[in-house]
PAZAPA-4460 file (N, C-alpha, C; in steps of 0.05 Angstrom, whole numbers, plus 32768, in hexadecimal, padded with zeros to 4 digits):
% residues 243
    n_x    n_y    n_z   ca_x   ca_y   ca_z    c_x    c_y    c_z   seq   type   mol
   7D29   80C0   8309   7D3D   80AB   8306   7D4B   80AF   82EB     1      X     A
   7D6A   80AF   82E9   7D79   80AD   82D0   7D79   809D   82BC     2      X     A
   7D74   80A7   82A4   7D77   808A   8298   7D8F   8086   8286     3      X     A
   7D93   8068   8284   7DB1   8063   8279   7DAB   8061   825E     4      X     A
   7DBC   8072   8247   7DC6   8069   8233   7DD0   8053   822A     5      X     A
   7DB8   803F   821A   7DC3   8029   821E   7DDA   8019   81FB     6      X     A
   7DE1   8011   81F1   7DF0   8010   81E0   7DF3   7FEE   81DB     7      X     A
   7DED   7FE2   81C0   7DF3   7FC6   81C3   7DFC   7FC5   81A9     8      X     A
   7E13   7FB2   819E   7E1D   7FB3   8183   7E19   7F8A   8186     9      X     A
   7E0E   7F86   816F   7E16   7F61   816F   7E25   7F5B   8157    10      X     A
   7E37   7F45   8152   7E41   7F45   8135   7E3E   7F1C   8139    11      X     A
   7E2D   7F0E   8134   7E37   7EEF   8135   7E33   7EEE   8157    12      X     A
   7E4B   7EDB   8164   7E4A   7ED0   817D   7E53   7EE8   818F    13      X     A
   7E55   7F05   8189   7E64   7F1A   819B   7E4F   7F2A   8198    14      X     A
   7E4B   7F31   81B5   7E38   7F51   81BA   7E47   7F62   81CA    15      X     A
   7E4B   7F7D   81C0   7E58   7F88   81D0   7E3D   7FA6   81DA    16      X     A
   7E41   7FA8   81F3   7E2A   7FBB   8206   7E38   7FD0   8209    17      X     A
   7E27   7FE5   8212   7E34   7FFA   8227   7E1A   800A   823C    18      X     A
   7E18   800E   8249   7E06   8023   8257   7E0E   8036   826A    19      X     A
   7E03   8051   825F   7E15   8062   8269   7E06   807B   8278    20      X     A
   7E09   8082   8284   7DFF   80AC   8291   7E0E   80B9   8279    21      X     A
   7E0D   80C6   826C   7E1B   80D4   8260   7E10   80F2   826D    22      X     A
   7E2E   8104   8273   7E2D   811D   8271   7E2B   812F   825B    23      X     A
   7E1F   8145   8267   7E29   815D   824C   7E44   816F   8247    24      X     A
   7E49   816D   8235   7E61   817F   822C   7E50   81A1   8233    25      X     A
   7E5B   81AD   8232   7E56   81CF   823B   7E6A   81E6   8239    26      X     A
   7E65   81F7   8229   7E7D   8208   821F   7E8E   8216   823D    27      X     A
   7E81   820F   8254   7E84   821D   826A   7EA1   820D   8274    28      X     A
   7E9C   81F7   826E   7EAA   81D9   8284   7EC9   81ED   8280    29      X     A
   7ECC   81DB   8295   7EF2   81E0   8297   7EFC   81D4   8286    30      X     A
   7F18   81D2   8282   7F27   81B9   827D   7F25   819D   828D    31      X     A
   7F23   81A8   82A3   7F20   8186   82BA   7F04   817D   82B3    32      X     A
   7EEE   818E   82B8   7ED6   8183   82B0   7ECD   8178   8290    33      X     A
   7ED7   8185   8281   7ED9   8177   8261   7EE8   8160   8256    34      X     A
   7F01   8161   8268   7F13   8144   826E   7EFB   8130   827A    35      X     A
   7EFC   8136   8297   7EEF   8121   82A5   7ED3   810F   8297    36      X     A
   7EBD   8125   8288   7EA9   8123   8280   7EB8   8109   8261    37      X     A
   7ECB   8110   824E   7ED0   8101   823A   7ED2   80E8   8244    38      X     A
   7EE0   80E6   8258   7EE0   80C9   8265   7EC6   80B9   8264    39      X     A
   7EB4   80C8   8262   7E91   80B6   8261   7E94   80B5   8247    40      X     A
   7E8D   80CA   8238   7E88   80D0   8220   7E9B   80C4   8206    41      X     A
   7EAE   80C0   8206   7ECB   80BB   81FB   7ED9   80A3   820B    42      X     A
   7ECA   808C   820F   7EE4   8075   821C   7EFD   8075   820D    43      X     A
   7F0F   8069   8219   7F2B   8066   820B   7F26   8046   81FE    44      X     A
   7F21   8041   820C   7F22   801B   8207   7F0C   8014   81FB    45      X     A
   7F0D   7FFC   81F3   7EFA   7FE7   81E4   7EE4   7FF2   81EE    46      X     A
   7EC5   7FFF   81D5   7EAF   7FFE   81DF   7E9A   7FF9   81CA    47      X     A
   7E81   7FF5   81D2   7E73   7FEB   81C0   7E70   7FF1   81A5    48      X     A
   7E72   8012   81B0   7E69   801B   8188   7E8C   8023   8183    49      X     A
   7E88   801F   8163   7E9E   801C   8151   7EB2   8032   814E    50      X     A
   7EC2   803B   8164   7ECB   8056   8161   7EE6   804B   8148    51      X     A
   7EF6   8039   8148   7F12   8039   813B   7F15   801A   8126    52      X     A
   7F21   801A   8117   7F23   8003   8104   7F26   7FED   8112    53      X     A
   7F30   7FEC   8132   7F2F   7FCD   8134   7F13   7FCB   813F    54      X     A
   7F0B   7FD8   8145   7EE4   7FD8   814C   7ED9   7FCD   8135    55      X     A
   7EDF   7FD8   8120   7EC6   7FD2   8105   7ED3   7FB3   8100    56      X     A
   7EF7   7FB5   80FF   7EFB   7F9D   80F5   7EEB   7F7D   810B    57      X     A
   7EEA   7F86   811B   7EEA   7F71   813A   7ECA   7F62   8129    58      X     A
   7EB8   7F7C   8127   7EA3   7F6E   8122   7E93   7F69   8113    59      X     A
   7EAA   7F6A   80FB   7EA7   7F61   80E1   7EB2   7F3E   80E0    60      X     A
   7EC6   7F43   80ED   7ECF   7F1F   80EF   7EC3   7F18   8103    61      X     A
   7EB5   7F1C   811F   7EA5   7F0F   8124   7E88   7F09   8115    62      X     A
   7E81   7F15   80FE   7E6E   7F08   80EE   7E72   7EEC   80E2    63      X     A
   7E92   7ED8   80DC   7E96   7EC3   80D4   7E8E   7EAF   80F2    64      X     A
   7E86   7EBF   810A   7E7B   7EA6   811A   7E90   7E91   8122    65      X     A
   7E8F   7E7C   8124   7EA2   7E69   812F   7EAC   7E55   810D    66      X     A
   7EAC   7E63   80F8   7EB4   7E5B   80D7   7EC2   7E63   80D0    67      X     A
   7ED6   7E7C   80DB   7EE5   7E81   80C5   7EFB   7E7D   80CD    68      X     A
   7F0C   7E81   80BC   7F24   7E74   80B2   7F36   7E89   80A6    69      X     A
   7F4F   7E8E   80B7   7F61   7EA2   80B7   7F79   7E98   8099    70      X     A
   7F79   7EAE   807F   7F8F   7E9B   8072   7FA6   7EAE   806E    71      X     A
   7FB7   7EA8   806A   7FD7   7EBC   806E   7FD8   7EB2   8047    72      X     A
   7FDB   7EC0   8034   7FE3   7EB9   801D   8000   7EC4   8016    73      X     A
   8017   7EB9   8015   8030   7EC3   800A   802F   7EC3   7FE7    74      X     A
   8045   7ECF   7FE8   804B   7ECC   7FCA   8066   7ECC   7FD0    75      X     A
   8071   7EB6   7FB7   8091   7EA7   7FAB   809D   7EC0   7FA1    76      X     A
   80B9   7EC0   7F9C   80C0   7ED0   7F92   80C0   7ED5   7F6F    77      X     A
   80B3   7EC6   7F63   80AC   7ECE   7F4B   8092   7ED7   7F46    78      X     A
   807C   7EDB   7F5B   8062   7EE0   7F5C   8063   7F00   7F6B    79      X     A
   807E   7F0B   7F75   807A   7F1B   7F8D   8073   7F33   7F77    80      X     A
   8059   7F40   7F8C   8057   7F56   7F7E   806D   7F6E   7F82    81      X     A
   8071   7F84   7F72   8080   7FA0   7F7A   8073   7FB8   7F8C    82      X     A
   805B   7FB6   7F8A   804D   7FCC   7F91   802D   7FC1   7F9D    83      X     A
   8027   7FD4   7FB1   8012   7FD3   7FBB   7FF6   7FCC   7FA8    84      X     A
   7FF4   7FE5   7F9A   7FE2   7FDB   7F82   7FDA   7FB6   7F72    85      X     A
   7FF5   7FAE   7F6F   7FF9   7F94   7F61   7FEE   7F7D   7F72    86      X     A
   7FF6   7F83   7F91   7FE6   7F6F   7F9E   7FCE   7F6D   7FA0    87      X     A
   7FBC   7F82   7F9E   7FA1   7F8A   7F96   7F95   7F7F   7F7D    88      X     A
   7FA6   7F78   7F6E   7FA3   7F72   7F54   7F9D   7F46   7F51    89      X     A
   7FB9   7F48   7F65   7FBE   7F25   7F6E   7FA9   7F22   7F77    90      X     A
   7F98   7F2A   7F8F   7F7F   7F26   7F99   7F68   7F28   7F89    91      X     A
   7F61   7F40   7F7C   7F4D   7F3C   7F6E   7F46   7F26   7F54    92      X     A
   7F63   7F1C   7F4B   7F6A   7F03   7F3E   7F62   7EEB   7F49    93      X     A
   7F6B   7EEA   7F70   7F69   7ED5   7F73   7F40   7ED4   7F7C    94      X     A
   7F38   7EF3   7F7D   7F1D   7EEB   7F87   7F03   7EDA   7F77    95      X     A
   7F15   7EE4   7F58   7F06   7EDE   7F3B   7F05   7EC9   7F40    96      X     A
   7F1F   7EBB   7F4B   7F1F   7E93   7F48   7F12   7E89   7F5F    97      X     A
   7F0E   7E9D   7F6D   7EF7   7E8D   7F8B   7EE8   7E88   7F7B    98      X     A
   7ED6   7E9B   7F75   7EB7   7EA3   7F5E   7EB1   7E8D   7F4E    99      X     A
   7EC9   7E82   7F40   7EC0   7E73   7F34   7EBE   7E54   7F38   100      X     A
   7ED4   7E55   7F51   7ED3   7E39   7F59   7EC8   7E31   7F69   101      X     A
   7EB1   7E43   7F7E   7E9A   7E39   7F80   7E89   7E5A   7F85   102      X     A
   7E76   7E59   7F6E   7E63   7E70   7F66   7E54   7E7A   7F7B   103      X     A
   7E4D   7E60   7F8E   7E3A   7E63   7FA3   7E43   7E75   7FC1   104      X     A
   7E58   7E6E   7FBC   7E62   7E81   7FDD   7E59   7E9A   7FE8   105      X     A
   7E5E   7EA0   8001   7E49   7EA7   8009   7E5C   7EC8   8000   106      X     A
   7E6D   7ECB   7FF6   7E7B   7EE6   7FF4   7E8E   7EF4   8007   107      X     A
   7E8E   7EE5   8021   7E8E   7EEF   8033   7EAA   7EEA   803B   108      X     A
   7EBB   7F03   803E   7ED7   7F06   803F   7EDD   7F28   8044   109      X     A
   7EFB   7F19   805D   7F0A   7F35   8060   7F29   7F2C   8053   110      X     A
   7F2D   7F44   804C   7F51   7F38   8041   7F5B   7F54   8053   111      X     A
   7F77   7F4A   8051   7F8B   7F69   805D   7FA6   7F5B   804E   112      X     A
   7FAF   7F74   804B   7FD0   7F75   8035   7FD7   7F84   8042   113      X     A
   7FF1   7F72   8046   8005   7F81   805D   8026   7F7A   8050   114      X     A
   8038   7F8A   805C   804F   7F86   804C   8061   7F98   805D   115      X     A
   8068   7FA5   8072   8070   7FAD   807E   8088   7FA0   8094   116      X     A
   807C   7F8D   809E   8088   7F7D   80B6   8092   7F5C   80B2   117      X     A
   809C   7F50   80C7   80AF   7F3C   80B4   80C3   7F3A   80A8   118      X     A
   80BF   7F2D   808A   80D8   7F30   8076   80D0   7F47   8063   119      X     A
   80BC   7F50   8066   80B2   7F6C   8056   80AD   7F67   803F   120      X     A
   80A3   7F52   803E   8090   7F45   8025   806E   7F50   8023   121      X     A
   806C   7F53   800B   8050   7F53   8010   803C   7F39   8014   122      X     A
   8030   7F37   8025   8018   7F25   8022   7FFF   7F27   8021   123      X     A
   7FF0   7F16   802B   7FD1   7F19   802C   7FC0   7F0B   803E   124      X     A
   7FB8   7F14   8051   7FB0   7F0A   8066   7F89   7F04   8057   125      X     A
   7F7C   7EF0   8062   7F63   7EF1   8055   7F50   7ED8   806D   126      X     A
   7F35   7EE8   8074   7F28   7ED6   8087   7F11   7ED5   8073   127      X     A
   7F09   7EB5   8070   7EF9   7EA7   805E   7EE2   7E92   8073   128      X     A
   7ECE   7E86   8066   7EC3   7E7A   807A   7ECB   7E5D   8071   129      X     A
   7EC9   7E4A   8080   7ED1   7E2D   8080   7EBC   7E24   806F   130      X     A
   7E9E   7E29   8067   7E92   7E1F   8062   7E8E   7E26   8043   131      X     A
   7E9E   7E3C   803C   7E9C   7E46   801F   7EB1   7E39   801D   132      X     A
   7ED0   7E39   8025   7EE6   7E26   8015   7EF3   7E18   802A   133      X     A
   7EFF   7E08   801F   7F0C   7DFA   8037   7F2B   7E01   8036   134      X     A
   7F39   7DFC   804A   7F63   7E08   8042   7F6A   7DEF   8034   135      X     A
   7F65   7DE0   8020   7F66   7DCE   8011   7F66   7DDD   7FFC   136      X     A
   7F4C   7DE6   7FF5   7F42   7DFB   7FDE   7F55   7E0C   7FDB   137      X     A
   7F59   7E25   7FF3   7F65   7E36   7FF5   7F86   7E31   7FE7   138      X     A
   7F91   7E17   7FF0   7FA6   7E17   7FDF   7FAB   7E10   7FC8   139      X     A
   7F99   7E05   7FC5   7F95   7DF9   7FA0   7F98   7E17   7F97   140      X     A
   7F83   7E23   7F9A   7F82   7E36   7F8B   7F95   7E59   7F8A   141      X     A
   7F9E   7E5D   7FA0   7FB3   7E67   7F9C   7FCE   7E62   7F95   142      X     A
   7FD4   7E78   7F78   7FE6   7E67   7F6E   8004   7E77   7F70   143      X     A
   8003   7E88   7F89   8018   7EA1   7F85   8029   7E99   7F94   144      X     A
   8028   7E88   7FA6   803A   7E79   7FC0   802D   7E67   7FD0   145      X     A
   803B   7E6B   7FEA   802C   7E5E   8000   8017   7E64   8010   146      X     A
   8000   7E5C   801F   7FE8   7E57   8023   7FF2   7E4D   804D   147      X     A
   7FEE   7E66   8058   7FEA   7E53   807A   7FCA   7E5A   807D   148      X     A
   7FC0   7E51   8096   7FAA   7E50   80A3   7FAE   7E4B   80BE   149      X     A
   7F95   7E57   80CC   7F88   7E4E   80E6   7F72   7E5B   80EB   150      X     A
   7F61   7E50   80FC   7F45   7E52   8105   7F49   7E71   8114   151      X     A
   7F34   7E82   810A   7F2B   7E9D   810E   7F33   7E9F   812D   152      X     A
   7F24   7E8B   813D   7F26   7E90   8159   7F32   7E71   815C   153      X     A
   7F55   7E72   816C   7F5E   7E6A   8170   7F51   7E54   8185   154      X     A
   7F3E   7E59   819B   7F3F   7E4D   81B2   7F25   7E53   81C7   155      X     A
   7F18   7E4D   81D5   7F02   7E4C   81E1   7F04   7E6B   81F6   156      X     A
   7F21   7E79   81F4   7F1E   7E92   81FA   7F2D   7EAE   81ED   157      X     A
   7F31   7EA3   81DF   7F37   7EAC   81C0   7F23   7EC7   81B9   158      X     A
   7F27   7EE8   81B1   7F17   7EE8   81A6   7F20   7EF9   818C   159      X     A
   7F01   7F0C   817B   7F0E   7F0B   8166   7F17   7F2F   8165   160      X     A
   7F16   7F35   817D   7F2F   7F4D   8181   7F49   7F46   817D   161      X     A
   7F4E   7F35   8184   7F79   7F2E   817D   7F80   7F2D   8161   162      X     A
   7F69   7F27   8152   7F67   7F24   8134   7F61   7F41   8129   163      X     A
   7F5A   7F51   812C   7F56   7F66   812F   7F69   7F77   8139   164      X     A
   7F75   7F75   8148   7F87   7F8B   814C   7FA7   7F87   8144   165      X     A
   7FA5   7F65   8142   7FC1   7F60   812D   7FBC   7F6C   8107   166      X     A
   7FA3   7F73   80FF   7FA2   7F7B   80E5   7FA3   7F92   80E6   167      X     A
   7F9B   7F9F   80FF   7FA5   7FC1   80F8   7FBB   7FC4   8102   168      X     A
   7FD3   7FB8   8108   7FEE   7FC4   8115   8000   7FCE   8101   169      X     A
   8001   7FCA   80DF   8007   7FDF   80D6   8005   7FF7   80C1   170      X     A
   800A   8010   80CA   8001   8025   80C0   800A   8027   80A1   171      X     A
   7FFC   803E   8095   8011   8047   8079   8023   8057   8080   172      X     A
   8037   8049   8074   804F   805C   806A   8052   8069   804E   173      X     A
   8042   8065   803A   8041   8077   8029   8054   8063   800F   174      X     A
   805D   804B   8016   8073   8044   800A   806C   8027   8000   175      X     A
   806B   8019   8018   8064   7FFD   8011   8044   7FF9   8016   176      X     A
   8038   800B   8027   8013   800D   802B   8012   802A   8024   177      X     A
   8007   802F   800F   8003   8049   800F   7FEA   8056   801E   178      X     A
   7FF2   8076   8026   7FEF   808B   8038   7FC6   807F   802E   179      X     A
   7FB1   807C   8043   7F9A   807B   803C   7F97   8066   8035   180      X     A
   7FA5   804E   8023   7FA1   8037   801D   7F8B   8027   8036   181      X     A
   7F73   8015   8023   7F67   8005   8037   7F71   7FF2   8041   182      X     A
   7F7F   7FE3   8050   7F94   7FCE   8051   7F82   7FBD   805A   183      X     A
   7F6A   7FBF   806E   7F59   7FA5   8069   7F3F   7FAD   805C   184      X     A
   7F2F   7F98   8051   7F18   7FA2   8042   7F05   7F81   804E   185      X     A
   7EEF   7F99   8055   7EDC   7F76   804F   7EC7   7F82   803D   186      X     A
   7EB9   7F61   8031   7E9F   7F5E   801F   7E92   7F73   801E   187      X     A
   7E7F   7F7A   800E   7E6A   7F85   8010   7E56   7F6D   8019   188      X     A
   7E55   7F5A   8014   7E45   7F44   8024   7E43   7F43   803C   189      X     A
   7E5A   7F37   8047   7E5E   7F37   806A   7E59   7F51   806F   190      X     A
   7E5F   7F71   806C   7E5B   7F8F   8072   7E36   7F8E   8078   191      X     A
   7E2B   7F74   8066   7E0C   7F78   8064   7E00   7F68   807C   192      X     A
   7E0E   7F5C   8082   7E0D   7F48   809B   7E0C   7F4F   80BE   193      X     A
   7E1C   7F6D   80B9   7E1A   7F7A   80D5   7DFE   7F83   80E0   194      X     A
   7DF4   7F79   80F6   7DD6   7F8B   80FE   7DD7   7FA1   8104   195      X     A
   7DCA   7FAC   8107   7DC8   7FD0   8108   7DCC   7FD8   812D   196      X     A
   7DD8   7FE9   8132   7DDA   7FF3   814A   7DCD   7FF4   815C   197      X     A
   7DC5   7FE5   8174   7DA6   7FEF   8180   7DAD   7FFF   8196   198      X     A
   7D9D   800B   819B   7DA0   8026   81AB   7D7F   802C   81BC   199      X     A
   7D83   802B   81DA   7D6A   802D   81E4   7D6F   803E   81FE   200      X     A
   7D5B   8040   8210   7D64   804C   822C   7D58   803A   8240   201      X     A
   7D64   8035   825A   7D59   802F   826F   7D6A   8032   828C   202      X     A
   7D50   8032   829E   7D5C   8031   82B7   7D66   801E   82BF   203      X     A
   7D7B   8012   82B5   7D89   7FFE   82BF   7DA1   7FFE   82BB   204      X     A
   7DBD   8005   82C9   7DD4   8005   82C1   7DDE   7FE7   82B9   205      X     A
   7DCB   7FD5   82BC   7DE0   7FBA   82C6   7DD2   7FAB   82A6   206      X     A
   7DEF   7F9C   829D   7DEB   7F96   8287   7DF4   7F71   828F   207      X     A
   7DDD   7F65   827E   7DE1   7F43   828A   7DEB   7F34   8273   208      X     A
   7E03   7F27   8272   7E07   7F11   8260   7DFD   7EFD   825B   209      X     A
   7DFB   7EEC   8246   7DEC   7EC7   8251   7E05   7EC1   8260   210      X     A
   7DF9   7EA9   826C   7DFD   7E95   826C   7E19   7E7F   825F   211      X     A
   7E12   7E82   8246   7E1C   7E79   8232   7E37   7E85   8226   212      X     A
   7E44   7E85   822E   7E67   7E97   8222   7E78   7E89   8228   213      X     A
   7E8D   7E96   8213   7EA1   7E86   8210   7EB3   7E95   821D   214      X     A
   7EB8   7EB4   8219   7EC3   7ED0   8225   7EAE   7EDD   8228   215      X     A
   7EB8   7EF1   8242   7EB2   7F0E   8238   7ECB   7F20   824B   216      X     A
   7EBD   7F37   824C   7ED6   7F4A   8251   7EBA   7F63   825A   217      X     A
   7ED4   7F7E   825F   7EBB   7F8F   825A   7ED0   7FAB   8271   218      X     A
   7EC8   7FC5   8275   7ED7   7FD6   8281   7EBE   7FF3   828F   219      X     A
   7ECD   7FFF   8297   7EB1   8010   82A4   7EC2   802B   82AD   220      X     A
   7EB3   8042   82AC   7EC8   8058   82B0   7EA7   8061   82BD   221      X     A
   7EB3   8076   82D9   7E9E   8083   82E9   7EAB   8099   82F3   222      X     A
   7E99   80B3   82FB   7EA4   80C4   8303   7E8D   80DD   8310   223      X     A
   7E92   80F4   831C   7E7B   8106   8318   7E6B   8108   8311   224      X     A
   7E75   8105   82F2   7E61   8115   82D6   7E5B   8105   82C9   225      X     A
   7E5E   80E0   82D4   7E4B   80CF   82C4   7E5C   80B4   82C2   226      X     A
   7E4E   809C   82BE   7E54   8086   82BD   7E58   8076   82A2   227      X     A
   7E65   8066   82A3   7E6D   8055   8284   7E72   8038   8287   228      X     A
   7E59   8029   827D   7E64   800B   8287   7E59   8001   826E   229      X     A
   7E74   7FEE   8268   7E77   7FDC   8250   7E82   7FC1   8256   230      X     A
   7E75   7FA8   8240   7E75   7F97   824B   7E72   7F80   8229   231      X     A
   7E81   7F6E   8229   7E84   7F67   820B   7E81   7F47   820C   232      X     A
   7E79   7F36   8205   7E7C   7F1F   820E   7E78   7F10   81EC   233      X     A
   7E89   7EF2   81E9   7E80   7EDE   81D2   7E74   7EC5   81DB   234      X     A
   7E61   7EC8   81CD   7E4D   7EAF   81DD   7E4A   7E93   81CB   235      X     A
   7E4D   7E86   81D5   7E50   7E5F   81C9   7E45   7E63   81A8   236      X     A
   7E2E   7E6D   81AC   7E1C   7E6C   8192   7E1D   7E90   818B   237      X     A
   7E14   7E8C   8173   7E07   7EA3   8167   7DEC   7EAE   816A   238      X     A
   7DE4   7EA7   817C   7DC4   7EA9   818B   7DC5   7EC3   8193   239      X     A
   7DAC   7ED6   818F   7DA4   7EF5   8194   7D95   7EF3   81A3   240      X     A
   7D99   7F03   81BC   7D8E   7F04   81D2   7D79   7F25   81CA   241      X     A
   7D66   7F1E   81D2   7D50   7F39   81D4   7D59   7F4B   81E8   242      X     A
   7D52   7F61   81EE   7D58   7F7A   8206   7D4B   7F70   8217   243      X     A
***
């Protein structure tokens, strides 16, 4: 009997699975057979382990759980920075004044600086948890402009892929994001917060969700030379289900 490669990633209320046949690559294969075979080996689409930035980003902000809190920071035109660098500078200014206005927090933050699209301003996008500041706080204390907000996950099917793939839509141009620039960054705190990859085998292709969700989703690619089924779901709570 085969056994499936099994694959589980959790970040907070999202687990994302996969279990798979994987084929072998072989210096022999054709073109059709080395194509066909990547299709197992190489999904295109959403899969458990972290192939591209909205992967790492997805399940880094699902670590804020059903707390965080999406904030858009502008800056006035007497605060606007010139250059990429300077907004880096505004931030690490404004992170000093989190620090101190309340010491205790848990650290735990992603920001992204973007300046590309729109009126081609720079801003600062930043997901904080509700329970370290409130958008009360948030606007007291920034003092470079205006302050929007809204809740991480919009809606009971909401998830935190759309947040994720709106912070990577734009690239460097070398000009206003420079070429390599990190345009989002999270904590070293929350980064500590991810659990480790689990990885097991069994004879079982079939992967079970709870009960308990709010979404899920999931895609499956099969063929000759091997099967690929993935399956992602966000569940009410942050509760960890055992294998």
């Amino acid at each position: 009997m085969q056994e499936w490669i099994c694959v589980r990633q959790r970040a907070g209320p999202l687990v994302k699975e996969c279990r798979a046949l994987r084929p072998r690559l072989s210096a022999n294969d054709t073109p059709y057979q080395r194509s066909e075979k990547n299709k197992i080996l190489r999904p295109p689409r959403d899969s458990s382990v972290c192939r591209t930035r909205v992967d790492r980003l997805e399940l880094r902000l699902a670590l804020f759980c059903f707390t965080g809190i999406v904030y858009t920071l502008t800056f006035d035109p007497y605060h606007l920075p010139d250059r990429f660098s300077d907004v880096r500078k505004r931030w690490r200014s404004f992170l000093r004044l989190l620090n101190l206005w309340n010491p205790n927090w848990t650290r735990d933050y992603i920001y992204l600086i973007e300046g590309r699209h729109g009126d081609h301003r720079y801003h600062i996008h930043l997901v904080l948890r509700n329970s370290d500041f409130s958008p009360a706080e948030i606007r007291y204390l920034w003092k470079y402009g205006e302050v929007d907000d809204e809740p991480l996950l919009l809606g009971p099917y909401d998830t935190y892929r759309r947040t994720a793939k709106y912070w990577n839509k734009e690239a460097s141009d070398g000009i206003t994001v420079p070429v390599g620039a990190r345009t989002w960054v999270a904590s070293r705190s929350l980064n500590a917060k991810l659990p480790p990859l689990e990885m097991w085998r069994s004879t079982s292709g079939e992967i079970e969700s709870p009960q308990n969700v709010r979404v899920q989703g999931g895609n499956q690619t099969a063929n000759e030379f091997g099967v690929y089924l993935y399956k992602w779901w966000i569940s009410n709570s942050a509760f960890i289900l055992n294998k």
